[in-house]
MILUMBA-517633 format. One line per field, with one value per atom (N, C-alpha, C): residue number from 1; x, y, z; residue in three letters. Coordinates in Angstrom, 1 decimal. Example, Ala and Ser with C-alpha at 12.3 -4.5 7.8 and 13.67 -1.06 7.14 Angstrom:
REM MILUMBA-517633
num = [1,1,1,2,2,2] .
east = [13.2,12.3,13.2,12.8,13.7,12.9] .
north = [-5.7,-4.5,-3.3,-2.2,-1.1,0.0] .
up = [7.8,7.8,7.8,7.1,7.1,7.9] .
residuo = [ALA,ALA,ALA,SER,SER,SER] .
REM end
This chain:
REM MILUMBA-517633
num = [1,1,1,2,2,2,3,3,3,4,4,4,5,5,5,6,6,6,7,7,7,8,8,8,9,9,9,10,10,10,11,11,11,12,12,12,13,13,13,14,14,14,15,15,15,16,16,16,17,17,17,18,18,18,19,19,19,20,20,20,21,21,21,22,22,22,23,23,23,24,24,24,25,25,25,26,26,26,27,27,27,28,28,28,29,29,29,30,30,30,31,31,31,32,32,32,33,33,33,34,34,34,35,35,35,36,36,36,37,37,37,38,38,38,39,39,39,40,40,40,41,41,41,42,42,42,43,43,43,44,44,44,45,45,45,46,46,46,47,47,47,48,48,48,49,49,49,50,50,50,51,51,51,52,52,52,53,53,53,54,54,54,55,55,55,56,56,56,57,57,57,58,58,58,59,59,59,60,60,60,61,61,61,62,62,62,63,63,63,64,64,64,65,65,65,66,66,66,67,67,67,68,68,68,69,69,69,70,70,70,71,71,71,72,72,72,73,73,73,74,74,74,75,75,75,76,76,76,77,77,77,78,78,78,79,79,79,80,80,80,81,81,81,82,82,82,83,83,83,84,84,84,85,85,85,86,86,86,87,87,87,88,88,88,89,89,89,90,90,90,91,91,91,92,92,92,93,93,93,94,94,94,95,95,95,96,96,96,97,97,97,98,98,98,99,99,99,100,100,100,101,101,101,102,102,102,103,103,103,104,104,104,105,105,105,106,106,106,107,107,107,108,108,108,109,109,109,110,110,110,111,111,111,112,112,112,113,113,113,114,114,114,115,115,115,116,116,116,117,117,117,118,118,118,119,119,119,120,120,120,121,121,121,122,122,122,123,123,123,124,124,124,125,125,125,126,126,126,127,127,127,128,128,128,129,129,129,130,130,130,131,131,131,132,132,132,133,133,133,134,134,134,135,135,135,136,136,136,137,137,137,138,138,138,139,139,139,140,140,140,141,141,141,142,142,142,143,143,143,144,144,144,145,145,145,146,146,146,147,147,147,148,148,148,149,149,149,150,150,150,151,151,151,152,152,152,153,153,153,154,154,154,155,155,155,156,156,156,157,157,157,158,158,158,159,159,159,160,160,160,161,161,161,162,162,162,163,163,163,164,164,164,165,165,165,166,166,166,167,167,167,168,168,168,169,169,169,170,170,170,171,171,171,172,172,172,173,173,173,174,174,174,175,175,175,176,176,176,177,177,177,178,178,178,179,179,179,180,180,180,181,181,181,182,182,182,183,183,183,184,184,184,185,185,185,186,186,186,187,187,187,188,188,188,189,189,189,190,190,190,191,191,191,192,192,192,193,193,193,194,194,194,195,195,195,196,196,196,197,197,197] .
east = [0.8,0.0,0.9,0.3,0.9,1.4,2.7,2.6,1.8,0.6,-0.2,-1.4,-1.3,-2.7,-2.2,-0.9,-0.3,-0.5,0.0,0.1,-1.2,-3.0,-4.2,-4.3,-4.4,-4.5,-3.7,-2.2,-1.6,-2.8,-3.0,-3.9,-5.7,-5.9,-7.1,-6.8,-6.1,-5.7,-5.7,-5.1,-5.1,-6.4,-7.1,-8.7,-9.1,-8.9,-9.7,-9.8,-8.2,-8.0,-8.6,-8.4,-9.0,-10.6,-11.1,-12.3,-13.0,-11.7,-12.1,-12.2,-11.2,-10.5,-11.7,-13.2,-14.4,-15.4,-15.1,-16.2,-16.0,-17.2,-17.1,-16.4,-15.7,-14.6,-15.3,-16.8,-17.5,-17.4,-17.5,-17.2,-16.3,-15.1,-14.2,-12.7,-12.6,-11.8,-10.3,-9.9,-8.5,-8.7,-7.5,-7.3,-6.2,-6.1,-4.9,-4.7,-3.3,-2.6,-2.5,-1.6,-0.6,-0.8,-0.2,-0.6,1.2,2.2,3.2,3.3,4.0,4.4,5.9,5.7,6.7,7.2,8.3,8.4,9.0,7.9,8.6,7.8,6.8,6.3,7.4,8.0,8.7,10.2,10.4,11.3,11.0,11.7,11.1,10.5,10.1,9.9,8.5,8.3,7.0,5.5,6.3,5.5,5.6,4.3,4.6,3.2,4.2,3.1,2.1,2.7,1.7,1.8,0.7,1.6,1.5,3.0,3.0,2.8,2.2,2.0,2.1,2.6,2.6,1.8,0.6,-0.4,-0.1,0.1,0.1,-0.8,-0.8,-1.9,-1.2,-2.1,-1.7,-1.9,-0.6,-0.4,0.8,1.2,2.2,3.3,4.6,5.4,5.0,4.9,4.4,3.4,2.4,1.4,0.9,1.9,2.1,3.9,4.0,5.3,5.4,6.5,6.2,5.8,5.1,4.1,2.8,3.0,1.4,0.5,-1.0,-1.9,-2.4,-2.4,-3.3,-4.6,-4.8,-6.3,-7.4,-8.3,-9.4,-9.2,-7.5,-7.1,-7.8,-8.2,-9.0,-10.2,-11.3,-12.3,-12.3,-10.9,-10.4,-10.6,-9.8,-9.4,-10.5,-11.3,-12.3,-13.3,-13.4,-14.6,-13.9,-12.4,-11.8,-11.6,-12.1,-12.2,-10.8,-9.6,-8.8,-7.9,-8.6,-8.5,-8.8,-9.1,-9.7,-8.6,-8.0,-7.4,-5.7,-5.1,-3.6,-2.6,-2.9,-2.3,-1.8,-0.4,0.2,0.3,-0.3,-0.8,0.6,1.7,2.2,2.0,1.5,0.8,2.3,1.7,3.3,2.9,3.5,3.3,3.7,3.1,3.3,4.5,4.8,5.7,6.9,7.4,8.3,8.4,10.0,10.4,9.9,9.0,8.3,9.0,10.1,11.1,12.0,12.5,13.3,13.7,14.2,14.9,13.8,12.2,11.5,10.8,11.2,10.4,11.3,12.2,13.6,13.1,13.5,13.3,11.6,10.5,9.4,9.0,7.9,6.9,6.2,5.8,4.2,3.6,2.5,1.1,0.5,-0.2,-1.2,-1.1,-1.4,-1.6,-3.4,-3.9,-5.1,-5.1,-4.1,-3.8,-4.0,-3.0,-2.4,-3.3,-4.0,-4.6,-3.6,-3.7,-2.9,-1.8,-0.4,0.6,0.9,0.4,0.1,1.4,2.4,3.6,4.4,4.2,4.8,4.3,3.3,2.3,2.8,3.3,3.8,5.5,5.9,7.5,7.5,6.5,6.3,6.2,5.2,5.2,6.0,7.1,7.6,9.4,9.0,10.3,11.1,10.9,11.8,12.2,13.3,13.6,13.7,13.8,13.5,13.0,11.5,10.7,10.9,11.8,11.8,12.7,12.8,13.7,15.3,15.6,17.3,17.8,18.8,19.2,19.7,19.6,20.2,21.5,22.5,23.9,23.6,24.7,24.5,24.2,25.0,24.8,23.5,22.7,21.4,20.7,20.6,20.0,19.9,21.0,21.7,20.5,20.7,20.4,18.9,18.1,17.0,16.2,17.2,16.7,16.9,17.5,17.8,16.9,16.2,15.2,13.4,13.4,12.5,12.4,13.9,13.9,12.9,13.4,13.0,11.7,11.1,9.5,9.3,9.2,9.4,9.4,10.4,10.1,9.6,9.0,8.0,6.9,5.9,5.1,4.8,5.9,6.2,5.8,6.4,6.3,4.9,4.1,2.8,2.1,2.1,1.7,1.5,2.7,2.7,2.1,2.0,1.2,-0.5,-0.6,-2.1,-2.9,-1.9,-1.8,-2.4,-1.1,-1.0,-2.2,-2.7,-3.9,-4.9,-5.2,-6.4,-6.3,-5.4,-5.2,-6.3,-6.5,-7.8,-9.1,-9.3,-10.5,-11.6,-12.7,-13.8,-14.1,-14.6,-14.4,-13.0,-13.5,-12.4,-10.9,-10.1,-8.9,-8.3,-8.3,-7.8,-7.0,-8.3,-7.7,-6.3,-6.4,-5.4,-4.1,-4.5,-3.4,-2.8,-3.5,-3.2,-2.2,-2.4,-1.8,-0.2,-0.4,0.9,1.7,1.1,1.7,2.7,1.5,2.0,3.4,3.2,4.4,5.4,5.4,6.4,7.4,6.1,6.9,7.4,7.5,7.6,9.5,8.6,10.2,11.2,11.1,12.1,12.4,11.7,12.0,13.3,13.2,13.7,15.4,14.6,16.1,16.9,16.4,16.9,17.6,17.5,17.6,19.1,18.8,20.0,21.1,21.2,21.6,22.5,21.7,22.2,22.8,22.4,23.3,25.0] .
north = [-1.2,0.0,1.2,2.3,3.1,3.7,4.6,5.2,5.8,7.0,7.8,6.6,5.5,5.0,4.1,3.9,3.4,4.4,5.8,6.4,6.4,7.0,6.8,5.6,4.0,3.0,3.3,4.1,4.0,4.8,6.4,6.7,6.9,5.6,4.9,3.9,3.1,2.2,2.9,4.3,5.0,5.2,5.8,6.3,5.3,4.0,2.9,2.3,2.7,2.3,3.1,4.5,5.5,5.4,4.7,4.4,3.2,1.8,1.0,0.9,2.2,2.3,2.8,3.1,3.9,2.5,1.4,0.5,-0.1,-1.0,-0.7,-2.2,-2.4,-3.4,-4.3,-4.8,-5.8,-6.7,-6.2,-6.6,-6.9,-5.9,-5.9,-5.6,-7.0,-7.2,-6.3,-7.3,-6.9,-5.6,-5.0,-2.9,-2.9,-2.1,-1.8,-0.5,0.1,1.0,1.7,1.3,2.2,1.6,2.5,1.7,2.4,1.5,1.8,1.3,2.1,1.7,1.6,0.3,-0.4,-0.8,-1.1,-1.9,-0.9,-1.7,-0.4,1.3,1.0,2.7,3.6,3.0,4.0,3.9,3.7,3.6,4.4,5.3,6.0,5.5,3.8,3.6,4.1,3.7,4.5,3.4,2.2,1.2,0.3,0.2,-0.6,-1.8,-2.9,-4.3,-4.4,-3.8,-4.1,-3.0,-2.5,-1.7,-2.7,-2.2,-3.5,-2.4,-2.5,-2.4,-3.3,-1.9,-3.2,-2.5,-3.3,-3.0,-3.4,-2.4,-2.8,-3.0,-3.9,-4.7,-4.4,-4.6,-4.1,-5.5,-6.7,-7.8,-8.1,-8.9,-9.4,-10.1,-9.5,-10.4,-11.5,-12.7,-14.1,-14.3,-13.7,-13.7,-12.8,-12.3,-11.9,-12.2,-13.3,-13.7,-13.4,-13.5,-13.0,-13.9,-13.2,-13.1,-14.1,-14.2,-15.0,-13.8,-14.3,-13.6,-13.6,-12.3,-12.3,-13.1,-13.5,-14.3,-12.9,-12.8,-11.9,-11.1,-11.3,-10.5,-10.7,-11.4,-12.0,-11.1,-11.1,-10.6,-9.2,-8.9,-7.2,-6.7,-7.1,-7.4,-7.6,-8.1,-8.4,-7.1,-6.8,-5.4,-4.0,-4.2,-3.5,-3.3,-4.2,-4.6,-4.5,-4.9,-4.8,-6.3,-7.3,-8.4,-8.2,-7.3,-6.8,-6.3,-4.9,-4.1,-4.8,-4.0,-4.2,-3.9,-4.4,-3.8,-5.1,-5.4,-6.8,-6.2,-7.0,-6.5,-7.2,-7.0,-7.2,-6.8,-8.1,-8.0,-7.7,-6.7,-6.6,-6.2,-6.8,-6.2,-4.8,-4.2,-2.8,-3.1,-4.5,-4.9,-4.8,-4.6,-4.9,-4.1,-3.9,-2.9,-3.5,-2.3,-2.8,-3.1,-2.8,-2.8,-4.5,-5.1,-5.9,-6.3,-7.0,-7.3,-7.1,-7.7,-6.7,-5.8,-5.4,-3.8,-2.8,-2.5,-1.6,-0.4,0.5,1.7,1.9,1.3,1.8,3.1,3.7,5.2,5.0,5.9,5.7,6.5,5.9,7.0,7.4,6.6,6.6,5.9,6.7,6.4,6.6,5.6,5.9,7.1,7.3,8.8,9.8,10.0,11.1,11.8,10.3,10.1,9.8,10.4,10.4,11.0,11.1,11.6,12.2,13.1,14.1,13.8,14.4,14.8,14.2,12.6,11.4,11.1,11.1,11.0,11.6,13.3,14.0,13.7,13.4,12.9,11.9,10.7,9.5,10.0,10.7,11.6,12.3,12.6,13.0,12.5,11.2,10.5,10.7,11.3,11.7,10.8,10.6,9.3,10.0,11.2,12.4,11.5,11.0,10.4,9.1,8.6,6.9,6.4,5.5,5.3,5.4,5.4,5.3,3.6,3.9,2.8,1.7,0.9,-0.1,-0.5,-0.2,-0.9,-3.0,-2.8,-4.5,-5.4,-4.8,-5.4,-5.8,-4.5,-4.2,-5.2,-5.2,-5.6,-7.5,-8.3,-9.2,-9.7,-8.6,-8.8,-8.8,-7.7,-8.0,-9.1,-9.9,-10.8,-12.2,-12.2,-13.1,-13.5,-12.0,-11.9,-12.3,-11.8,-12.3,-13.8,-14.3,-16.1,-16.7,-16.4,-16.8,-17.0,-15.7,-15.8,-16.8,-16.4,-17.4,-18.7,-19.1,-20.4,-21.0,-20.4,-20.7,-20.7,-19.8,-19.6,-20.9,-21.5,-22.6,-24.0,-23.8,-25.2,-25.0,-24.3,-24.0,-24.2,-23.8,-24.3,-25.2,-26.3,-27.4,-28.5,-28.3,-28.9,-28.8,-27.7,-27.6,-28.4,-28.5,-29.1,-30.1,-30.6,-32.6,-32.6,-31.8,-32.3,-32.0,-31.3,-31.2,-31.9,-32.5,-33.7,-34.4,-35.4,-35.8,-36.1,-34.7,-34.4,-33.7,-34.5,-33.6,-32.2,-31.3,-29.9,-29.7,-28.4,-27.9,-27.7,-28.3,-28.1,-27.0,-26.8,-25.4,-24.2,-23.4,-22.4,-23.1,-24.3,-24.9,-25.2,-25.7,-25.9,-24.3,-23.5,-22.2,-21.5,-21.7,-21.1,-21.6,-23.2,-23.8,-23.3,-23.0,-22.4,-21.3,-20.5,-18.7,-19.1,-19.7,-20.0,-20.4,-21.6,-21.9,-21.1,-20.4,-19.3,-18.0,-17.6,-16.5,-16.9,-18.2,-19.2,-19.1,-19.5,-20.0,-18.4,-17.9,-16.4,-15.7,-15.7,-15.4,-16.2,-17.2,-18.1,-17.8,-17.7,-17.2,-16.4,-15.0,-13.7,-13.5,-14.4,-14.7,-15.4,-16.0,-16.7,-16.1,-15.2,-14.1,-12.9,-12.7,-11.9,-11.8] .
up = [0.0,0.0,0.0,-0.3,-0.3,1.1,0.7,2.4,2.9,2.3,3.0,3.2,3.0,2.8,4.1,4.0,5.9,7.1,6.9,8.0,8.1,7.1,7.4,8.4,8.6,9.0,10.4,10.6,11.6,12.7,12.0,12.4,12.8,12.1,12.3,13.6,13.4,14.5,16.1,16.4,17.1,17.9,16.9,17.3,17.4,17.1,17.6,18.6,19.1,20.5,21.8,21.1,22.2,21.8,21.0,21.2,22.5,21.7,22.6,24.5,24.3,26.2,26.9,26.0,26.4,26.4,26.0,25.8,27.5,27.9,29.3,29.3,30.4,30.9,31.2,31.3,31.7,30.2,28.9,27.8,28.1,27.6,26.9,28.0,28.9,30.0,29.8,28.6,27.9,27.8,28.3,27.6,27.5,26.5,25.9,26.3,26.7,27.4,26.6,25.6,24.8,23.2,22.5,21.2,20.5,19.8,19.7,17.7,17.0,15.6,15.3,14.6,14.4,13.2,12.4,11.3,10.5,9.2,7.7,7.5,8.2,8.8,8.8,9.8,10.8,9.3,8.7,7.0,6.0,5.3,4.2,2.8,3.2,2.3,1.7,0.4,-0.4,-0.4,-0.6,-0.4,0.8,1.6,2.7,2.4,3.6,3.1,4.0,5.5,6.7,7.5,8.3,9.5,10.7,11.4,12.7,13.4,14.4,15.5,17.0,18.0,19.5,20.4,20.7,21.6,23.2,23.4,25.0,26.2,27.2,27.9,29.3,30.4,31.6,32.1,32.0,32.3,32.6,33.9,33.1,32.5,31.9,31.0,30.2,31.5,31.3,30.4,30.8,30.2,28.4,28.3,27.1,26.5,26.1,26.0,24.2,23.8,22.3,21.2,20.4,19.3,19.8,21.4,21.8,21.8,21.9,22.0,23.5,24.3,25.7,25.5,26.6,26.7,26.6,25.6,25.0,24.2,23.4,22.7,20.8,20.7,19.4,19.4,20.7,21.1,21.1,21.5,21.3,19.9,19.1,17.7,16.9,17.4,16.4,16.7,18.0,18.0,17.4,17.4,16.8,15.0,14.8,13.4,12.5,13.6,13.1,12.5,12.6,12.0,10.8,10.1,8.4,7.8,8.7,8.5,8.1,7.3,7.1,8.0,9.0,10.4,11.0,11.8,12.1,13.6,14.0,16.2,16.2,17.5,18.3,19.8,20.7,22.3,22.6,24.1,24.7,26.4,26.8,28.3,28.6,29.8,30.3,31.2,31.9,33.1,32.2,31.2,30.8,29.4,28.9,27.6,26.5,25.9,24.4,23.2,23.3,22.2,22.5,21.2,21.4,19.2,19.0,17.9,17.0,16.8,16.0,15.7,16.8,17.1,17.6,16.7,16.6,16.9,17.7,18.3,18.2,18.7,18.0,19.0,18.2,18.2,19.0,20.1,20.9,20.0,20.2,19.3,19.5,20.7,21.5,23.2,23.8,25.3,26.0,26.7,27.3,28.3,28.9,29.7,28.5,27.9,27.1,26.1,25.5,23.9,22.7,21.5,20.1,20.2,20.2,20.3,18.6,18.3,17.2,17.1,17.4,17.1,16.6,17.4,16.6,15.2,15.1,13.7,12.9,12.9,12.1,12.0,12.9,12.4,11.9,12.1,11.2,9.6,9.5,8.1,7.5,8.1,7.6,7.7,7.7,7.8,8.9,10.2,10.6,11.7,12.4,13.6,15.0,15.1,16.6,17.4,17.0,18.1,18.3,17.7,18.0,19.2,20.1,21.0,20.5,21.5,21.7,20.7,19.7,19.4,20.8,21.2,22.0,22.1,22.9,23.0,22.6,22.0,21.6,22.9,24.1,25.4,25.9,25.9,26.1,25.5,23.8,23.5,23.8,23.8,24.4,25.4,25.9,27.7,28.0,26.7,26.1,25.6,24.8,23.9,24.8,25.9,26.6,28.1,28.4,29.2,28.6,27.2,26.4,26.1,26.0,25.8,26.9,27.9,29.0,29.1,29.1,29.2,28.4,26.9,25.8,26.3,26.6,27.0,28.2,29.4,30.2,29.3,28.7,27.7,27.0,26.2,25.4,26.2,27.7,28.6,28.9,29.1,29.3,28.8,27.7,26.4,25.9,26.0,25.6,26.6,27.9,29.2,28.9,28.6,28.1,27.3,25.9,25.2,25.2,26.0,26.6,27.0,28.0,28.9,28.2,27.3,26.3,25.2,24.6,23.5,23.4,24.4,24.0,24.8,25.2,26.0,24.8,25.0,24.3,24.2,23.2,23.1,21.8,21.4,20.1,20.9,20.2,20.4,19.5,18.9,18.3,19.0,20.3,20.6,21.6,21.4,22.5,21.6,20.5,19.1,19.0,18.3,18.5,19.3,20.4,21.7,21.2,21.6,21.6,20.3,19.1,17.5,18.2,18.5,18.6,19.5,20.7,21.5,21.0,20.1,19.5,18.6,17.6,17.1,17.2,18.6,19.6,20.2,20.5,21.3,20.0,18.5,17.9,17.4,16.6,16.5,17.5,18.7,19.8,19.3,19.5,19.5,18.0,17.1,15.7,16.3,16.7,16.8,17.9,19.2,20.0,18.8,17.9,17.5,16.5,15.9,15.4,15.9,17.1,17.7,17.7] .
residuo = [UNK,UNK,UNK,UNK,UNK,UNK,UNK,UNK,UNK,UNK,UNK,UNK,UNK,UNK,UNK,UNK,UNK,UNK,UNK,UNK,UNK,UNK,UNK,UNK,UNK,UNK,UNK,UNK,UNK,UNK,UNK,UNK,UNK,UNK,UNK,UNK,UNK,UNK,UNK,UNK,UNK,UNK,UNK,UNK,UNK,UNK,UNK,UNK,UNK,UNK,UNK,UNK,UNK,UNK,UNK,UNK,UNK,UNK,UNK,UNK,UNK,UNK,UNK,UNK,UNK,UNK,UNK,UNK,UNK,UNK,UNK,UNK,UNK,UNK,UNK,UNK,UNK,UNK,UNK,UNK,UNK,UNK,UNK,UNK,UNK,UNK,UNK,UNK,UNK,UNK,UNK,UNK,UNK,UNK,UNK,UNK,UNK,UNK,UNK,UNK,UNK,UNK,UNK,UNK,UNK,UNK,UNK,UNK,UNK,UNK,UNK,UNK,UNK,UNK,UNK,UNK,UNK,UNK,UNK,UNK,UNK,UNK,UNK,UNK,UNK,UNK,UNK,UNK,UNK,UNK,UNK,UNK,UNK,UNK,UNK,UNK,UNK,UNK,UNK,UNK,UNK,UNK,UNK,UNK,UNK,UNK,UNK,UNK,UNK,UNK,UNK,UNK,UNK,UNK,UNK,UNK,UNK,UNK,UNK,UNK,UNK,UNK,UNK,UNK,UNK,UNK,UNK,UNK,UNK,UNK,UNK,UNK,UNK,UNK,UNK,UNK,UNK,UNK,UNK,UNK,UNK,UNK,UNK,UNK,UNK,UNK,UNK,UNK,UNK,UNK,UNK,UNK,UNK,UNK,UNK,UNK,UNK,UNK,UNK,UNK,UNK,UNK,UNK,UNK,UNK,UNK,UNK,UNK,UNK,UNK,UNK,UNK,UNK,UNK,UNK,UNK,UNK,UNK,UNK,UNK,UNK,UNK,UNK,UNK,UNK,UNK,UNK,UNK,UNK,UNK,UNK,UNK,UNK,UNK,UNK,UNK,UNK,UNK,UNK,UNK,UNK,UNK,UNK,UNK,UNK,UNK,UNK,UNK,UNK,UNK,UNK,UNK,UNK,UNK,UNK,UNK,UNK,UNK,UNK,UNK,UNK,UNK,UNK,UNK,UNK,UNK,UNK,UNK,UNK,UNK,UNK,UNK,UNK,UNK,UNK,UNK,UNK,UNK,UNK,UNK,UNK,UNK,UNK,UNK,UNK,UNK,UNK,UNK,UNK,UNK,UNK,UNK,UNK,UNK,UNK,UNK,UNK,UNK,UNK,UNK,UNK,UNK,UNK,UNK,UNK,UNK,UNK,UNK,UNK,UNK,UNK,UNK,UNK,UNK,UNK,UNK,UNK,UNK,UNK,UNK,UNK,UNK,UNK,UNK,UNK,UNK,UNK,UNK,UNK,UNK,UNK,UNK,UNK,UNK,UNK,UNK,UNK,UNK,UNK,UNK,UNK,UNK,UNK,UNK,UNK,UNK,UNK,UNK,UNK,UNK,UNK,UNK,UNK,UNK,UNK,UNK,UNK,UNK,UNK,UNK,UNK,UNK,UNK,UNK,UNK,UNK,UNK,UNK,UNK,UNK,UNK,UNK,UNK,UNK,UNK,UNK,UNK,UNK,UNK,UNK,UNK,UNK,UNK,UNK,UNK,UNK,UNK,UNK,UNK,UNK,UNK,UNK,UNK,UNK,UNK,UNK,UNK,UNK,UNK,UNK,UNK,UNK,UNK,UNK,UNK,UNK,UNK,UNK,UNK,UNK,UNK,UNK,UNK,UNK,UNK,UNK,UNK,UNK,UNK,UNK,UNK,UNK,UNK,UNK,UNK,UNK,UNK,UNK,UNK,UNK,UNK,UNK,UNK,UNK,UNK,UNK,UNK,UNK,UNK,UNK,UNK,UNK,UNK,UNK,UNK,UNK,UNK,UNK,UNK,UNK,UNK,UNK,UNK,UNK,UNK,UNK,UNK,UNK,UNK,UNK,UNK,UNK,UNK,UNK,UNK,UNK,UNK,UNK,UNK,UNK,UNK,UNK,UNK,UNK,UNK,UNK,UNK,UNK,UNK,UNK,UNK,UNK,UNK,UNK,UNK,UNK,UNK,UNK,UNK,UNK,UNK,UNK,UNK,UNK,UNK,UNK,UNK,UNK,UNK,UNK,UNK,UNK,UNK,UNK,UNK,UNK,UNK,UNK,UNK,UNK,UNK,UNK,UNK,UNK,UNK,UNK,UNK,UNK,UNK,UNK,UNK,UNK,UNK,UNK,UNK,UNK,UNK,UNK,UNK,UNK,UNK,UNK,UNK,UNK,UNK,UNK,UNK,UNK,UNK,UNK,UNK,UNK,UNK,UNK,UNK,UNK,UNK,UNK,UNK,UNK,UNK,UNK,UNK,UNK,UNK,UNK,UNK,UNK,UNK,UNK,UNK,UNK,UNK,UNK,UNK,UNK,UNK,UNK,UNK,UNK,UNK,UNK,UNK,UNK,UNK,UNK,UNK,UNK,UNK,UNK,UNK,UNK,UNK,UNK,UNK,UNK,UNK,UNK,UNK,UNK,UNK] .
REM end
């Protein structure tokens, strides 16, 4: 897509959240904190394929380990209607730094305090890197990607215990297949990435 037809979507995504933060919590348990942009957005490129984004949830770590989905995050997503949209959700905890190997310096956009962070929006637009975090010393990052494993793989053993014990009990196994996927590929991702380090 084109880039203005990304930063639109970045900025739809925004209002969506500061919409959702109004729906009442008896629904819609999961809330999202913060809303952060990530990827080829934040690149001068002309053409972009997705916008990623990292939603942040007031949980934690464990419970949002990487590229898993929080429990009612689907239910979020879907009143959001952003399972439609060209937009790649990244869950992230509040307990813990939003950034790690792919989500390279990202943008806040949006805060439920604050609201839309205008300002970022407009340096997004105009290429500019002012607003993005601090690049990471390799150390950091290390130290990052090694505190993320972790979770990661509690996540994965959890996962995979669920699993076992739902294997072959009556009822859809899916969101239980599911879970154990995301974990998996949250854990190996991770491990690529240390690996590469």
């Amino acid at each position: 897509m084109k880039r203005s037809r990304a930063l639109h979507h970045l900025r739809t995504t925004a209002e969506t959240c500061a919409d959702m933060a109004t729906r009442p919590q008896s629904i819609f348990p999961l809330r999202v904190d913060q809303l952060w942009a990530a990827g080829e957005i934040l690149t001068p490129a002309d053409e972009i394929d997705t916008v990623t984004v990292a939603l942040v949830v007031d949980l934690p770590a464990d419970d949002v380990a990487w590229l898993t989905e929080p429990h009612g995050s689907q239910h979020w997503a879907n009143a959001a209607r952003l399972q439609t949209a060209p937009v790649t959700i990244r869950w992230r905890s509040a307990a813990a730094p939003i950034w790690n190997h792919a989500l390279d310096r990202p943008v806040l956009i949006w805060t439920v305090t604050d609201g839309i962070h205008e300002e970022a929006l407009a340096a997004i637009a105009d290429d500019s890197d002012s607003v993005r975090l601090p690049l990471p010393s390799p150390d950091l990052l290390a130290e990052r990607l090694a505190d993320e494993l972790a979770v990661s793989l509690r996540a994965l053993q959890r996962c995979t215990d669920t699993y076992t014990e739902r294997r072959w009990r009556p009822g859809k196994l899916e969101p239980t297949a599911d879970a154990l996927w995301h974990a998996s590929e949250g854990y190996l991702d991770l491990l690529n990435a240390v690996d590469r380090g």
